[in-house]
N, C-alpha and C positions, 0 to 999 in steps of 0.2 A: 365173844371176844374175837376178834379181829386180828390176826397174826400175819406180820410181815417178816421175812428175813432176807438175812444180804453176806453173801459170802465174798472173802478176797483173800489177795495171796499175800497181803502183810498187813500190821498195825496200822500203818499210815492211814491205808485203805477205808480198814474200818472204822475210824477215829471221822474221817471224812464223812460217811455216810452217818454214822451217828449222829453227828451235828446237824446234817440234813433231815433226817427222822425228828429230832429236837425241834427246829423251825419250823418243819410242817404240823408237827403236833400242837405247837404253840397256835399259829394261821388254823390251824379245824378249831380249835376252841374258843379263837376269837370268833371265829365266822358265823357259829353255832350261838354265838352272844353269852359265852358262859363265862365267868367273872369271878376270881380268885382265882385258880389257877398257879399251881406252884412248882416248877420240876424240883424234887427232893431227891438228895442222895439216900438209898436202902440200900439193904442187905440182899443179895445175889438169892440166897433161900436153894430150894430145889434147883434152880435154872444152873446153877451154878456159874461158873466165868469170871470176869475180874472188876468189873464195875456193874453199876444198875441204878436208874434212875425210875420215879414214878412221878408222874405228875398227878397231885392231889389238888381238889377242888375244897375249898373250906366251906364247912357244913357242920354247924352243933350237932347234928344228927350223925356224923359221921364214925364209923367203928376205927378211925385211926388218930393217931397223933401226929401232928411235926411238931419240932421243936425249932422256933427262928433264931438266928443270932440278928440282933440291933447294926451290932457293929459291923458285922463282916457282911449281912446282908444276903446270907444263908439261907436256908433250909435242910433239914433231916426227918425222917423218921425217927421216932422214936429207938423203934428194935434196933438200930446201928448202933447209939448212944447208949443203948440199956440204961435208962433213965435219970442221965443225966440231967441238971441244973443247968449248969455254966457251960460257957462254949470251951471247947479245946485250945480252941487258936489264940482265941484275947483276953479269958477268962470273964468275959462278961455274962449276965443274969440272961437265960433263956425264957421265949414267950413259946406257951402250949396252947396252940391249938385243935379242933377235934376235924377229920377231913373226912375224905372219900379218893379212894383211888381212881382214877377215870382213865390211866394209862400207864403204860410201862416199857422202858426199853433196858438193852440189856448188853454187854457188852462180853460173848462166849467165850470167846478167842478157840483155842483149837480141843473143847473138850471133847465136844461131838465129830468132828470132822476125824480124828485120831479114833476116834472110838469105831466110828464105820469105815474104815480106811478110805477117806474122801479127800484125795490129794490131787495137786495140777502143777505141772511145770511151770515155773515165772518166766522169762527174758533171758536169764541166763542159762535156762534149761537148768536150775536146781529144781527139785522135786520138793514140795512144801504140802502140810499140812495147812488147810482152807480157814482163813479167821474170819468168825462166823459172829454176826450180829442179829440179835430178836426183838419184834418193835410189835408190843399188841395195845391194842386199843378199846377198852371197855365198853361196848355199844351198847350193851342192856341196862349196865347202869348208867353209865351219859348218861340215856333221856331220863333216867331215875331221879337225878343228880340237878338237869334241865327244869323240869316239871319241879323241884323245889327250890329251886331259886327263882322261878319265872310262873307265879301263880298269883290267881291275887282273890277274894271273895268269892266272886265267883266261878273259877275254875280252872284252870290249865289256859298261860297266855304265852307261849313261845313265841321267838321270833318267826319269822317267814323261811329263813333257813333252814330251822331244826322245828318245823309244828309238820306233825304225818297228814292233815287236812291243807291244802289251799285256798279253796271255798268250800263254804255250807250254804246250799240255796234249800231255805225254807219258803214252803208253800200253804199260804192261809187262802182257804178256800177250798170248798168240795173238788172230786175228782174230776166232775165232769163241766170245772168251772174255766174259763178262759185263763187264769193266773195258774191254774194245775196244767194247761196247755204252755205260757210263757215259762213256768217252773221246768219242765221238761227238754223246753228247747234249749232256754239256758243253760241246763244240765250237759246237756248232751255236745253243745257247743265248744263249753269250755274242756269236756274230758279228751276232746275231737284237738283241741288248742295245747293238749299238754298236760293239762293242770287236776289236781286231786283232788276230787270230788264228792263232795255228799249230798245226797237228795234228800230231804227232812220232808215226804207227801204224807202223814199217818192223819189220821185223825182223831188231831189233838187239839187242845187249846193252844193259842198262838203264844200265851207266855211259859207255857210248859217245852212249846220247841223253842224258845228263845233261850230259857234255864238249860236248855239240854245244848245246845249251841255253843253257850259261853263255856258251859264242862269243856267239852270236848278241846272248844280253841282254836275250831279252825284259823287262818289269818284271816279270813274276808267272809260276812256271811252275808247274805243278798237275799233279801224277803221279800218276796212275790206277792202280792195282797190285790186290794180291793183297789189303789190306786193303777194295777197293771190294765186293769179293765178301765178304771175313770179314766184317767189323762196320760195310760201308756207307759207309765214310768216305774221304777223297780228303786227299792234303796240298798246301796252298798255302807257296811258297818266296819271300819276295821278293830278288831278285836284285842290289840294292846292299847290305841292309843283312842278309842271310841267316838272316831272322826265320820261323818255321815256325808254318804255321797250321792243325790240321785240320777240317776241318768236313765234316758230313752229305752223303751221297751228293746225294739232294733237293734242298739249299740249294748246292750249290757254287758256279752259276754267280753268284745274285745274290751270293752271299759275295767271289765275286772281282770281279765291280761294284763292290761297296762298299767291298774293300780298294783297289783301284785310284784310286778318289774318295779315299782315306782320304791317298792316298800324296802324291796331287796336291795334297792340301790344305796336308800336312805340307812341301812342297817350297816352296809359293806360302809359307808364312810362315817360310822361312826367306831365300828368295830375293829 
């Protein structure tokens, strides 16, 4: 979990920053290409304080409920509602669906700041207890949550944003063969360029590292073969949309920089 927090010396304060905390959370989970996405009113629980919000990801698999209002255009938790039907406000029929929590903020106000005597003079030199806000962000399950919305046959297809691979350069052909030379430089070019790397050299069948590639997900994976030696050239795969690129032995790595930039780019304006 990922925890933020943000202290001030009145409501206004916090009210501001929460709203803030809200936008950014909403911008990581487009970014990230994650899809459904709900901020819900819940119940405070342990944290205690006077509001709380989680944003849930909708997931048949998911251990929680919201309940939607049609009309008002809502969302809740269950546990607030204690299982409730109909909405509060309009009386209309509520829809159940099953989630995942993927974040949560939190609105303290002064339990904690009173509790450790954590106080600051304002502007007028009044002496105030600190109102206190907590913003945590579920990072283990995200990619839990990622990886089941974004998979498909063959394996794990995140975006380029949210996949822990940027390339996988596989290499067909022994170790002491020219394409285990080009696989290498390659390698070594792009980790030199920034970019997360895997080197797929084992000796294996080329469609056993191709199966093991698509698991994994990287965005780009770049096969090194029998063509590096014939006419110099290497193929770029990209891995959601299974678009094929080849280009010059020489130019590979920046080719896969700048398809990787190309990918990010295309994602950021769709997202």
């Amino acid at each position: 979990m990922k925890d933020a927090y943000s202290l001030h010396l009145d409501q206004a304060g916090l009210e501001e920053a929460y709203q803030t905390q809200t936008h950014a959370y909403h911008r990581i989970y487009r970014r990230l290409g994650l899809t459904d996405v709900h901020q819900v009113r819940s119940a405070t629980g342990d944290m205690g304080g006077t509001l709380a919000h989680e944003f849930m990801a909708l997931l048949d698999v998911g251990e929680d409920t919201v309940a939607f209002c049609r009309g008002w255009n809502t969302a809740v938790n269950i546990e607030v509602l204690e299982q409730a039907v109909s909405c509060a406000t309009c009386g209309g029929a509520l829809d159940h669906r099953r989630a995942v929590e993927v974040g949560n903020i939190f609105q303290l106000g002064t339990k904690y700041s009173e509790a450790l005597n954590a106080f600051a003079m304002d502007r007028s030199n009044v002496r105030r207890a600190l109102v206190m806000g907590s913003y945590g962000l579920g990072v283990s399950r995200l990619l839990a949550v990622l990886i089941e919305q974004q998979h498909d046959a063959a394996g794990i297809a995140l975006t380029a944003a949210s996949a822990a691979v940027d390339a996988h350069v596989v290499q067909i052909g022994g170790g002491d063969s020219r394409a285990a030379r080009v696989a290498a430089e390659i390698y070594a070019g792009l980790r030199a360029r920034g970019l997360d790397v895997l080197l797929d050299d084992r000796d294996a069948r080329a469609g056993e590292k191709f199966t093991d590639a698509d698991l994994i997900g990287a965005t780009l994976r770049v096969t090194v073969g029998s063509r590096a030696e014939r006419d110099g050239t290497v193929e770029i795969r990209e891995r959601r949309t299974g678009a094929v690129h080849e280009v010059g032995v020489t130019d590979a790595a920046l080719a896969v920089v700048r398809l990787h930039q190309d990918i990010l780019r295309r994602e950021a304006a769709v997202n």
